[in-house]
KEDOSE-104227 format. One record per residue (C-alpha): residue in three letters; residue number from 1; y, z negated, x; chain. Coordinates in steps of 0.001 Angstrom, whole numbers, always signed. Each point is the difference from the previous one (the first is absolute). Example, Ala and Ser with C-alpha at 12.3 -4.5 7.8 and 13.67 -1.06 7.14 Angstrom:
# residues 2
[r ala; 1; [-4500; -7800; +12300]; A]
[r ser; 2; [+3440; +660; +1370]; A]
END
This chain:
# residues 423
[r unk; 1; [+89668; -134355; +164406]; A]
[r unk; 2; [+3031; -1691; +2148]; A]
[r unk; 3; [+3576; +216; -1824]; A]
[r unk; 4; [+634; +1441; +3268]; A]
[r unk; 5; [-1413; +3710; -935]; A]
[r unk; 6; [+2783; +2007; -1947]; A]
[r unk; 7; [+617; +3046; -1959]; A]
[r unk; 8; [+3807; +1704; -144]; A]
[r unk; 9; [+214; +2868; -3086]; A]
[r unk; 10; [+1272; +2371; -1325]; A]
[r unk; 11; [-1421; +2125; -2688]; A]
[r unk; 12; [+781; +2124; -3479]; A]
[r unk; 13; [+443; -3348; -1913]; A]
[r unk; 14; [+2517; -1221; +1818]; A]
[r unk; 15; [+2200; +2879; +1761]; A]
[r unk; 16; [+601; +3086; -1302]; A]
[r unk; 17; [-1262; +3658; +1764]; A]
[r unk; 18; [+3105; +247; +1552]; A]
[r unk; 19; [-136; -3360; +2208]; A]
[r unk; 20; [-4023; +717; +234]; A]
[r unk; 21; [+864; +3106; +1905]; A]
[r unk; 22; [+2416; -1724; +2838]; A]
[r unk; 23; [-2390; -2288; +700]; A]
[r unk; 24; [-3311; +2365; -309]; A]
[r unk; 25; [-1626; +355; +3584]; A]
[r unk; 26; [-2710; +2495; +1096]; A]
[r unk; 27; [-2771; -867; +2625]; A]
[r unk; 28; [+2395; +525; +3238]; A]
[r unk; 29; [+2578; -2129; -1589]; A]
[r unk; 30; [-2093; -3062; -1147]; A]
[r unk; 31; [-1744; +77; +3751]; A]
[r unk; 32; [+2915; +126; +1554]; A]
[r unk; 33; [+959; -3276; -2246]; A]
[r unk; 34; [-2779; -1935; +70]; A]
[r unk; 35; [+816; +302; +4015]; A]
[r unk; 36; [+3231; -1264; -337]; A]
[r unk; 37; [-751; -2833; -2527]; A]
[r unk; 38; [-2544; -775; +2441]; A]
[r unk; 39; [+2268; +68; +3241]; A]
[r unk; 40; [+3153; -1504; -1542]; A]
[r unk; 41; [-1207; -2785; -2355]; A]
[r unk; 42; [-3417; -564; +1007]; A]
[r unk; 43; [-1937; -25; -2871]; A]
[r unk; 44; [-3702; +370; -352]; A]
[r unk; 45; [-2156; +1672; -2595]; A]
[r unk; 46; [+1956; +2755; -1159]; A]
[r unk; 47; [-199; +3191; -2299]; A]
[r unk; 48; [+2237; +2399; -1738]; A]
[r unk; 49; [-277; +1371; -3101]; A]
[r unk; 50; [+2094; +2693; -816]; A]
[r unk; 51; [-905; +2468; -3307]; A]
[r unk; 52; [+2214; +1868; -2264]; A]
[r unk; 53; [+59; -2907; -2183]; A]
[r unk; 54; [+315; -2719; +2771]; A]
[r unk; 55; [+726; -1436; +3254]; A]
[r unk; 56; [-1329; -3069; +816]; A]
[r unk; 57; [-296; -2141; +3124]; A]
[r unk; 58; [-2698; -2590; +1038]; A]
[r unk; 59; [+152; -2759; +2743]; A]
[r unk; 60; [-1120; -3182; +1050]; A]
[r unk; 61; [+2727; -2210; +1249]; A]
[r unk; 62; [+1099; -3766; -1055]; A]
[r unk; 63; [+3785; +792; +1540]; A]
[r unk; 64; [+1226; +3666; -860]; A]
[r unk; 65; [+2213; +624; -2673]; A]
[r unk; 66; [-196; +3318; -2384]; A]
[r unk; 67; [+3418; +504; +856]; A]
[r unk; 68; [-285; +586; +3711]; A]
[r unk; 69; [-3354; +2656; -1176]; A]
[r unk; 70; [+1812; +2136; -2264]; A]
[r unk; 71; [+2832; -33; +2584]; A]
[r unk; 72; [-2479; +1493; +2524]; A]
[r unk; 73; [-1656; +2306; -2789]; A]
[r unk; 74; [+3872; +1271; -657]; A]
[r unk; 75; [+667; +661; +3577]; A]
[r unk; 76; [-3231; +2038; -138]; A]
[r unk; 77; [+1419; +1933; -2586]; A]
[r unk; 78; [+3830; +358; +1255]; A]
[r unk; 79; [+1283; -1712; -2886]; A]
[r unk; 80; [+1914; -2794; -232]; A]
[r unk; 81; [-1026; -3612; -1126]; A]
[r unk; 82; [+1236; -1283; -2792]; A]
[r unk; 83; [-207; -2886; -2341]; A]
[r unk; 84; [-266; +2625; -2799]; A]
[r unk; 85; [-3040; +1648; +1558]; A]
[r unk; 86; [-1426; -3345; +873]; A]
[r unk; 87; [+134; -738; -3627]; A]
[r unk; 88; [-2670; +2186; -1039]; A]
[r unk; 89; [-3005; -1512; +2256]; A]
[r unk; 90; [-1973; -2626; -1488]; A]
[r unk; 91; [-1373; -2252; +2194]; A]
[r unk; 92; [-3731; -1582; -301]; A]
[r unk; 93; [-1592; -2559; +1786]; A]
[r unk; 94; [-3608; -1595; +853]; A]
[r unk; 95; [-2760; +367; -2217]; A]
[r unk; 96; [+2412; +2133; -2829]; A]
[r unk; 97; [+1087; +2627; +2953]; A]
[r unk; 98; [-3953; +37; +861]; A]
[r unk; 99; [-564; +676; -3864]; A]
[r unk; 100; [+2245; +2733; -356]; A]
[r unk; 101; [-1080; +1656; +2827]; A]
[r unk; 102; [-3214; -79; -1691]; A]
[r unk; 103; [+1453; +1408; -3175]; A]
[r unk; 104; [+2153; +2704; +1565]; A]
[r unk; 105; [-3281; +1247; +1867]; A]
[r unk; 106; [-2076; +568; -3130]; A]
[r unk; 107; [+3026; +1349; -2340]; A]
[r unk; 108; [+517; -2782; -1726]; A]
[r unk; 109; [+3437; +338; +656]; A]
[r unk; 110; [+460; +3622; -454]; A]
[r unk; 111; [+2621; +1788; -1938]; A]
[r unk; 112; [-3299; +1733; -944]; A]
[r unk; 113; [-2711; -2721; -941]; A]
[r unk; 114; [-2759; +439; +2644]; A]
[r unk; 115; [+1449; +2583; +1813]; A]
[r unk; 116; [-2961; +1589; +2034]; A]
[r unk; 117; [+2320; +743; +3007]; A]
[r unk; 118; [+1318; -3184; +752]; A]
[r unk; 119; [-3005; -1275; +1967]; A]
[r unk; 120; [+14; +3004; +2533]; A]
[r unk; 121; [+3389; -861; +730]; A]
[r unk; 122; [-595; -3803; +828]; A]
[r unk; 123; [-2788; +1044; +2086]; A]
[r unk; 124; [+2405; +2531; +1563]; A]
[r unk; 125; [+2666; -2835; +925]; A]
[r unk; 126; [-3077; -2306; +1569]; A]
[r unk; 127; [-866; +2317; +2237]; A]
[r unk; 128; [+4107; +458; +946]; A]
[r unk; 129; [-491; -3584; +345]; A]
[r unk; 130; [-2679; +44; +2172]; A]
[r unk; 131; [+1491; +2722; +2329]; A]
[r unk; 132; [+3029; -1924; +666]; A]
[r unk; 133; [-2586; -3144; +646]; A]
[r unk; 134; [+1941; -2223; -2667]; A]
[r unk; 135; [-3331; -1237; -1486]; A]
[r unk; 136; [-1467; -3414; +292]; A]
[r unk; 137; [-2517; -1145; -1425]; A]
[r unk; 138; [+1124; -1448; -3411]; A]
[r unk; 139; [+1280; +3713; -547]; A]
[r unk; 140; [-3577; +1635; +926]; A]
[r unk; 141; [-1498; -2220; -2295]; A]
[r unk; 142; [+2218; +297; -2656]; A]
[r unk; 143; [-118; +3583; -156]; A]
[r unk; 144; [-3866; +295; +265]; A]
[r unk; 145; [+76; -2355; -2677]; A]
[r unk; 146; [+2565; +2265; -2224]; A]
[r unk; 147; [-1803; +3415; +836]; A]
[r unk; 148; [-3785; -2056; -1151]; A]
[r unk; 149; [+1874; -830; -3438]; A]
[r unk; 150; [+708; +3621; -464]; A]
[r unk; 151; [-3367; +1145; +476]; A]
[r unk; 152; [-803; -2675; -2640]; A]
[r unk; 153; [+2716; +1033; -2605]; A]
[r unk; 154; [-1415; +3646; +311]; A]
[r unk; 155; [-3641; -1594; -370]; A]
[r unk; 156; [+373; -2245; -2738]; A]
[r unk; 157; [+2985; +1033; -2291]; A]
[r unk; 158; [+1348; +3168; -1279]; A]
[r unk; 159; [+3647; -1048; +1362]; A]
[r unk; 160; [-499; +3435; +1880]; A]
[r unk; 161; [-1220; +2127; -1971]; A]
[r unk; 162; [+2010; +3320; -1182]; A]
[r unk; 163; [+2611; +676; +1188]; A]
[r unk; 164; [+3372; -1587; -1743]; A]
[r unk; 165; [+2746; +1567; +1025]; A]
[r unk; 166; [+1124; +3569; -912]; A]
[r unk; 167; [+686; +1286; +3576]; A]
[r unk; 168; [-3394; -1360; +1652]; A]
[r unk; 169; [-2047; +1092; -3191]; A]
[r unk; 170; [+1525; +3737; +531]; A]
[r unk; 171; [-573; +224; +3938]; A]
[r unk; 172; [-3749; -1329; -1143]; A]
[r unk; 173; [-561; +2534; -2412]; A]
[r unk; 174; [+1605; +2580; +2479]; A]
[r unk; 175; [-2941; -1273; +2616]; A]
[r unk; 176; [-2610; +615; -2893]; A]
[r unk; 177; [+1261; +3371; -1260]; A]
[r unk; 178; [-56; +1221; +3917]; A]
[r unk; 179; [-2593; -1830; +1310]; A]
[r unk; 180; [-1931; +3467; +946]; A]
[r unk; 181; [+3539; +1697; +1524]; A]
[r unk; 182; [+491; -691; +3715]; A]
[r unk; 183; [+4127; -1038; +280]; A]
[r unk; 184; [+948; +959; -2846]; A]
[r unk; 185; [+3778; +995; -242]; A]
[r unk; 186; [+1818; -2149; -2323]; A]
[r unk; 187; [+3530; +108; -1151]; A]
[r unk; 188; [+2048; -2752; -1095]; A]
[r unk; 189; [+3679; +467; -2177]; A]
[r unk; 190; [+1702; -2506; -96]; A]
[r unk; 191; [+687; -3506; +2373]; A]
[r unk; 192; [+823; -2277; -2933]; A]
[r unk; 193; [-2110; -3440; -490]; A]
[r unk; 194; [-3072; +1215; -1104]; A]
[r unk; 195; [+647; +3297; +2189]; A]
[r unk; 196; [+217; -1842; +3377]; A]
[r unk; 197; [-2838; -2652; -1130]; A]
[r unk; 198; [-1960; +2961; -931]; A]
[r unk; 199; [+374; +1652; +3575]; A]
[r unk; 200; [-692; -2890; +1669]; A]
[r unk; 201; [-2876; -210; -1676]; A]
[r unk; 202; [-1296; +3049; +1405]; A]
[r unk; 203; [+628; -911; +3704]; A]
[r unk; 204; [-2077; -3045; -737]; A]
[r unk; 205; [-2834; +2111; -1576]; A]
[r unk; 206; [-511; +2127; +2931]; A]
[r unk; 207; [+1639; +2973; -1295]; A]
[r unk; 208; [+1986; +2408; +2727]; A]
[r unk; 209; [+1693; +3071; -1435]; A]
[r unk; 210; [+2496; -1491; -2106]; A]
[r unk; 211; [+3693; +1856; -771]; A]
[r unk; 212; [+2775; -1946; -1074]; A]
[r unk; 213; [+2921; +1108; -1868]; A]
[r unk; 214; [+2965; -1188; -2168]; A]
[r unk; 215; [+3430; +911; -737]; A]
[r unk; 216; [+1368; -1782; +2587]; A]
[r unk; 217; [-1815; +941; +3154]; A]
[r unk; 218; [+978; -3218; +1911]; A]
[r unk; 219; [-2035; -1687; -2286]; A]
[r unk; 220; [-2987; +2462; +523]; A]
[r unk; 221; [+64; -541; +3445]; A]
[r unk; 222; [+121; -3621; +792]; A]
[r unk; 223; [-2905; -504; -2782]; A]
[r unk; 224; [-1934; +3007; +2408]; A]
[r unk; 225; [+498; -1258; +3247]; A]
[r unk; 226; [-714; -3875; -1252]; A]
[r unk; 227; [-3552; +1197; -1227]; A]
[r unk; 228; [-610; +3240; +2649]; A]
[r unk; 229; [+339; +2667; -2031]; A]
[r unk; 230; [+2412; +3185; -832]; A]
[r unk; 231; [+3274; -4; -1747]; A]
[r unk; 232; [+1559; +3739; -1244]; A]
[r unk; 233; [+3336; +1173; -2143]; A]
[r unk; 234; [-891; -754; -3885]; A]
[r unk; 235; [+1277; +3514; -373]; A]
[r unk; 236; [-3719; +1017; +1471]; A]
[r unk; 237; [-1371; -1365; -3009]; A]
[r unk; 238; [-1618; +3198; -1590]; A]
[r unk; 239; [-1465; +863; +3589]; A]
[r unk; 240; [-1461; -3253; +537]; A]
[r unk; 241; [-2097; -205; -3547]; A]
[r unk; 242; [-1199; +3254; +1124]; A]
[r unk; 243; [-1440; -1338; +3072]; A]
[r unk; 244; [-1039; -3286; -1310]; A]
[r unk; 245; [-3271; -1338; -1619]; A]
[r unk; 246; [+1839; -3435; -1028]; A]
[r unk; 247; [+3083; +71; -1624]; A]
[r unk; 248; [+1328; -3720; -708]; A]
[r unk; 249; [+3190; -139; -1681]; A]
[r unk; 250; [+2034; -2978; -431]; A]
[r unk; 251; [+3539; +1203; -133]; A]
[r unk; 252; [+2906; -264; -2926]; A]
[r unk; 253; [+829; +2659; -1638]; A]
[r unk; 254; [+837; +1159; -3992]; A]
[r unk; 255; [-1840; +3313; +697]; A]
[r unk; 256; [-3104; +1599; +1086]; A]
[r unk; 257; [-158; -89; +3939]; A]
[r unk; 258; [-3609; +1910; -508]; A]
[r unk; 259; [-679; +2469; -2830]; A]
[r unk; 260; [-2529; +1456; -1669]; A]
[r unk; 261; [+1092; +3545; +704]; A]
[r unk; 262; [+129; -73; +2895]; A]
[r unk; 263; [-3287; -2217; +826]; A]
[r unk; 264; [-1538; +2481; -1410]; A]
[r unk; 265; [+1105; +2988; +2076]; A]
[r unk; 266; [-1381; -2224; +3388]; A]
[r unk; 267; [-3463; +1434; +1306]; A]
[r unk; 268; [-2078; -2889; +141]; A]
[r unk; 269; [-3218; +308; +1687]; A]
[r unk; 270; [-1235; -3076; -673]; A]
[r unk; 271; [+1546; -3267; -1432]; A]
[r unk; 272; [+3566; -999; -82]; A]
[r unk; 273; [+517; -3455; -1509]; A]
[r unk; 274; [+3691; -1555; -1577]; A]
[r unk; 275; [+1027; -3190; -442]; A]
[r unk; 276; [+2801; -751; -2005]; A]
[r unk; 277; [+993; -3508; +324]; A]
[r unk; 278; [+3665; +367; -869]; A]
[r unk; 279; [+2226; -1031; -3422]; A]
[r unk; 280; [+1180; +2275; -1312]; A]
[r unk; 281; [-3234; +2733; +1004]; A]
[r unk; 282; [+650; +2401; +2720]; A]
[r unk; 283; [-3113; +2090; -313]; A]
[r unk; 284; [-460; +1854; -3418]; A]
[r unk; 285; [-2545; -900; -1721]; A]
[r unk; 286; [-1939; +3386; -867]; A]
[r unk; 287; [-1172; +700; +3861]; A]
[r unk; 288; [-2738; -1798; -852]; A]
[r unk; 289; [-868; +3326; -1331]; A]
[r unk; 290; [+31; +1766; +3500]; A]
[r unk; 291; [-3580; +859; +1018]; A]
[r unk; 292; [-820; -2355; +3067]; A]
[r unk; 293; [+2993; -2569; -1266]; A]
[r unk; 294; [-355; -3245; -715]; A]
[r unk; 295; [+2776; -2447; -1203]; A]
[r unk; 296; [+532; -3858; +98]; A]
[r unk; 297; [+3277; -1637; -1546]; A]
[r unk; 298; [+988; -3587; +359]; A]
[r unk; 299; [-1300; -1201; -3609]; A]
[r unk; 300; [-3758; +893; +836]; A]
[r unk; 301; [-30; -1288; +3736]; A]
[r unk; 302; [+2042; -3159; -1459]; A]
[r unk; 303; [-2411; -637; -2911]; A]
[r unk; 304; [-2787; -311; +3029]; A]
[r unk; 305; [+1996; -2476; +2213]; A]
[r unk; 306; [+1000; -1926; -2996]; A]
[r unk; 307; [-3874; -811; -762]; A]
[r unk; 308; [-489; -967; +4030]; A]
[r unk; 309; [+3205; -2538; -1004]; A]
[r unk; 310; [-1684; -1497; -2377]; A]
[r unk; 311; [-3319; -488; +1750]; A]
[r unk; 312; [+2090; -1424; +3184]; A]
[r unk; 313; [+2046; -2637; -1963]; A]
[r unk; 314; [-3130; -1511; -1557]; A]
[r unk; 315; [-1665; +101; +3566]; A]
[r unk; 316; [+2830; -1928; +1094]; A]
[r unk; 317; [-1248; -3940; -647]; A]
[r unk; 318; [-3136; +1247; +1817]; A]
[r unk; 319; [+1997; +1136; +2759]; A]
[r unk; 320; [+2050; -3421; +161]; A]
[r unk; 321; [-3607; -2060; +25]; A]
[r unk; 322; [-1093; +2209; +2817]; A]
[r unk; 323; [+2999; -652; +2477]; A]
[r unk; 324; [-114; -3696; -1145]; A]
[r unk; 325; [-3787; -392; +1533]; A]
[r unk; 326; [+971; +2157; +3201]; A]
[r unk; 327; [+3709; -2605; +468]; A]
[r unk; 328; [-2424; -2901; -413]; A]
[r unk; 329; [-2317; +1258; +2613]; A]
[r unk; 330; [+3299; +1006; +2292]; A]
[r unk; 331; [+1133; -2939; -756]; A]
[r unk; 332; [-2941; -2140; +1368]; A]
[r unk; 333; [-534; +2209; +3142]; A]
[r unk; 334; [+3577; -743; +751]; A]
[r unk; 335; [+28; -3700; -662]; A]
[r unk; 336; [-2526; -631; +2968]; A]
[r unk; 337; [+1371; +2711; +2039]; A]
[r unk; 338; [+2990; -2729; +22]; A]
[r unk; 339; [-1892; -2649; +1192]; A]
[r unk; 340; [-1529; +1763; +2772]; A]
[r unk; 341; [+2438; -580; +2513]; A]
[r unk; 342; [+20; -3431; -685]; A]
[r unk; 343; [-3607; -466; +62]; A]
[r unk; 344; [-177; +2669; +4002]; A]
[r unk; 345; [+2576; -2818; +1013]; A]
[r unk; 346; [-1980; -2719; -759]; A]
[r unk; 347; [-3379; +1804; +1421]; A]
[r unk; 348; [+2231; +138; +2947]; A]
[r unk; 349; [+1520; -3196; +361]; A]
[r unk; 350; [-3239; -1758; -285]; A]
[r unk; 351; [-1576; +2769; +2682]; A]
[r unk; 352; [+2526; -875; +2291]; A]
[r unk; 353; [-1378; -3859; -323]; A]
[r unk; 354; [-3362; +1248; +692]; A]
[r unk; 355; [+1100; +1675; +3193]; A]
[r unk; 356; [+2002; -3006; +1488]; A]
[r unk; 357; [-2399; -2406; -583]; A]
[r unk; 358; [-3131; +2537; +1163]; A]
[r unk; 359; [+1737; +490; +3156]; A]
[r unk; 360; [-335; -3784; +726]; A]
[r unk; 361; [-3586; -357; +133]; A]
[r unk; 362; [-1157; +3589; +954]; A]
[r unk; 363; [+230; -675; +3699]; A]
[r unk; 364; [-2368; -2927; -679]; A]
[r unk; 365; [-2474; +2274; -1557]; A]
[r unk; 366; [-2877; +3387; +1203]; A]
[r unk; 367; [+536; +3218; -1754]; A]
[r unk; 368; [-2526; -935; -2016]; A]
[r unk; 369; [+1674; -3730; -1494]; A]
[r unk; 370; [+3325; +1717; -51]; A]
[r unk; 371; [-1333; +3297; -1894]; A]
[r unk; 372; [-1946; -2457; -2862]; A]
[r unk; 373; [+3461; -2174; +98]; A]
[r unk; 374; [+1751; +3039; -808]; A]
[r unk; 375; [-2474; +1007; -2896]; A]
[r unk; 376; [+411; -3535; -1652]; A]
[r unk; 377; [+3677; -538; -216]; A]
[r unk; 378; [+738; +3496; -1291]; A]
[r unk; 379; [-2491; -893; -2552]; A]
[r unk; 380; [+1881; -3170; -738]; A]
[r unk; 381; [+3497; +1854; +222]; A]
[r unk; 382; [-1160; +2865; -2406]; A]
[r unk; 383; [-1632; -2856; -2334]; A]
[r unk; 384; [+3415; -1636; +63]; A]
[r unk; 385; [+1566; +3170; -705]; A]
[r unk; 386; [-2120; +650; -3366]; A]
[r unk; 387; [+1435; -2712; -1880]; A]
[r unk; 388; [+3558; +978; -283]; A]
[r unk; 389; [-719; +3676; -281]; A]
[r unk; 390; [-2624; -755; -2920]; A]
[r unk; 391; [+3436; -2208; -1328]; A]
[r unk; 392; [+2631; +2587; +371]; A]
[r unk; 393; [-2059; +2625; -1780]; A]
[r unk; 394; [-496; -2505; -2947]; A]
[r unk; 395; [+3510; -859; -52]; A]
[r unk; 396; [+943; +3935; +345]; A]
[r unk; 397; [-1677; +118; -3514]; A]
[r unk; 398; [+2297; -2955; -1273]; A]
[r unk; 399; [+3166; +1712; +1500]; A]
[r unk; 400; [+345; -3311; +1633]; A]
[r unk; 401; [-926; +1611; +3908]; A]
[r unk; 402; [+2995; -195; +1063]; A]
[r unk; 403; [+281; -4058; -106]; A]
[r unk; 404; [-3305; -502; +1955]; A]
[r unk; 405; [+1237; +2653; +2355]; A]
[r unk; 406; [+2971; -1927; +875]; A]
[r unk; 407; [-2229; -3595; +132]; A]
[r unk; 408; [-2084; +1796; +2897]; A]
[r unk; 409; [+3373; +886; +1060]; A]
[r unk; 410; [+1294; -3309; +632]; A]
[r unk; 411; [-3344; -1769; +790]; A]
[r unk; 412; [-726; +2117; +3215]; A]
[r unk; 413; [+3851; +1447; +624]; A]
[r unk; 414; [-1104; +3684; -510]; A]
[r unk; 415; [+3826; +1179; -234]; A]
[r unk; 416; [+109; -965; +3592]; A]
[r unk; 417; [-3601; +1698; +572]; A]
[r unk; 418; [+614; +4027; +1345]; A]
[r unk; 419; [-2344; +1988; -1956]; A]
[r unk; 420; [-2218; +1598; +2249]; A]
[r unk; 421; [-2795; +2537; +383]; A]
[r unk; 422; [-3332; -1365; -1880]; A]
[r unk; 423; [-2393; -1115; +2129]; A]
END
């Protein structure tokens, strides 16, 4: 991998939510940036990343600073640049940004170790990639590469297994408990942390008839419209647990939001499950009691994710091996795909030889003598040809290409030679 392909970031360990946010961009935005990137600096192979937990840019150039990226990433945004901002992307280069790439893909780098999300959403940002046609072919292979190491860490360790965070191991019991209920209707209090991680959890599940509500509707409302579902007043409360099979609640609060009493006045003709996943409880204990109730606090769901934990951080030198063997193999394929330009011009050159010194003697000769001609000195050329190719894909192993590259360079003045069509 060149030093020329980069990575700009900026993710929960190094900015906090609040600078995340004014950078975050959604599918429109990140298009419409990749196009300018494109347009303005001319940059090849590129892809944005852009999670709750990260935004991070990719490109292959040898000239373009960070600085004049995030510039175009803040105009995108309609903030303003600053040094400050600036501060909190890291910047990677070469074979380290192709490495984190890697480790980003397969959760490695996840606030939540092997986050089973993570992978959609790369795959998500190739295909952005794609549309706006800002993928060449280091990209295309990188990315096949990353999305065959996933299927292998799902294969071969248990780095995915469970599910270790409290927000996507309540959405996945949610899809188990309702598994037989077309759209079920599911109400979420509360757009704290684990609230709004919790919700978007469920848009990423599949699941449609979601309410939101919290004591500040604003709140409510940009969380609903973000994910495509329905914010209402928090004084509907009662109504909505009513109405609602799922009741996830996430909010702060010293007393019970949901009581026994009146749980167990509701008519429930079938199941009506609670989650509790807030400290101090919100949900009294005893409607457990309620024929056709059943209720989940934070301590038993976190007890499950806290096992998957476990299991993922001793997957995670298994992981590391596996993404070693796929850079090495990367690594190779991109190693001769350096030389080949080299090795076209030199095919070239010594083509154009052939032809000036064929079209001396073919006058001289019948179809016949000028057709055999033909045959034997494109033998000869392509004979000639084998030798350095079968050297530059030895040296590619030494990671010495590059010096043979430049000998054929110099030997035959290929810088001068226009690369052309193959013939």
């Amino acid at each position: 991998m060149k030093q020329d392909f980069k990575s700009i970031s900026i993710s929960y360990k190094n900015a906090p939510l609040k600078t995340r946010e004014l950078v975050a961009l959604n599918e429109e935005q990140s298009l419409r940036l990749l196009h300018k990137i494109n347009d303005v600096l001319k940059v090849e192979d590129l892809l944005i990343l852009s999670t709750c937990n990260r935004t991070e840019i990719y490109f292959s150039s040898l000239d373009v600073q960070p600085e004049s990226i995030i510039k175009l990433l803040a105009a995108e945004k309609g903030i303003k640049y600053t040094k400050k901002l600036a501060s909190h992307f890291v910047e990677i280069n070469g074979k380290e940004a192709a490495r984190h790439l890697f480790k980003v893909a397969v959760g490695l780098e996840s606030q939540v170790v092997g986050d089973l999300q993570i992978i959609n959403q790369v795959k998500r940002a190739y295909q952005v990639s794609a549309d706006a046609n800002v993928v060449g072919p280091v990209l295309h292979r990188l990315m096949h590469a990353i999305f065959f190491t996933n299927k292998r860490v799902v294969q071969e360790t248990t780095f995915k297994d469970g599910a270790a965070s409290v927000s996507y191991a309540t959405v996945d019991l949610i899809e188990d408990l309702t598994h037989n209920i077309i759209d079920p209707q599911i109400l979420a209090i509360g757009v704290g942390e684990i609230g709004t991680d919790v919700v978007r959890n469920l848009k990423e599940f599949g699941f449609k008839n979601v309410t939101v509500i919290n004591r500040t509707r604003d709140k409510a409302e940009e969380l609903a419209m973000e994910c495509g579902f329905v914010a209402e007043d928090f004084y509907q409360l009662n109504k909505l647990v009513k109405s609602s099979e799922v009741i996830i609640s996430s909010i702060s609060t010293d007393q019970h939001l949901i009581s026994y009493d009146f749980v167990s006045r509701i008519k429930i003709p079938g199941y009506k499950h609670f989650f509790d996943l807030s400290i101090p409880r919100t949900i009294e204990q005893k409607v457990e009691k309620v024929p056709g109730v059943s209720l989940h606090n934070i301590d038993h769901i976190k007890a499950k994710t806290d096992q998957a934990l476990e299991k993922r951080l001793q997957a995670i030198g298994q992981v590391e091996e596996i993404i070693d063997e796929s850079l090495v193999e990367f690594y190779k394929w991109s190693k001769e795909v350096s030389v080949s330009p080299t090795l076209k011009k030199f095919k070239n050159a010594l083509e154009d030889i052939r032809q000036e010194e064929l079209a001396k003697y073919v006058k001289k000769l019948d179809p016949k003598e000028a057709k055999m001609v033909d045959s034997i000195t494109k033998s000869i050329m392509q004979k000639i040809v084998k030798l350095p190719a079968l050297s530059l894909k030895a040296a590619c192993k030494r990671d010495d290409a590059e010096i043979l590259a430049d000998v054929l360079n110099e030997l035959f003045n290929l810088e001068k030679e226009p690369e052309k069509k193959e013939r």
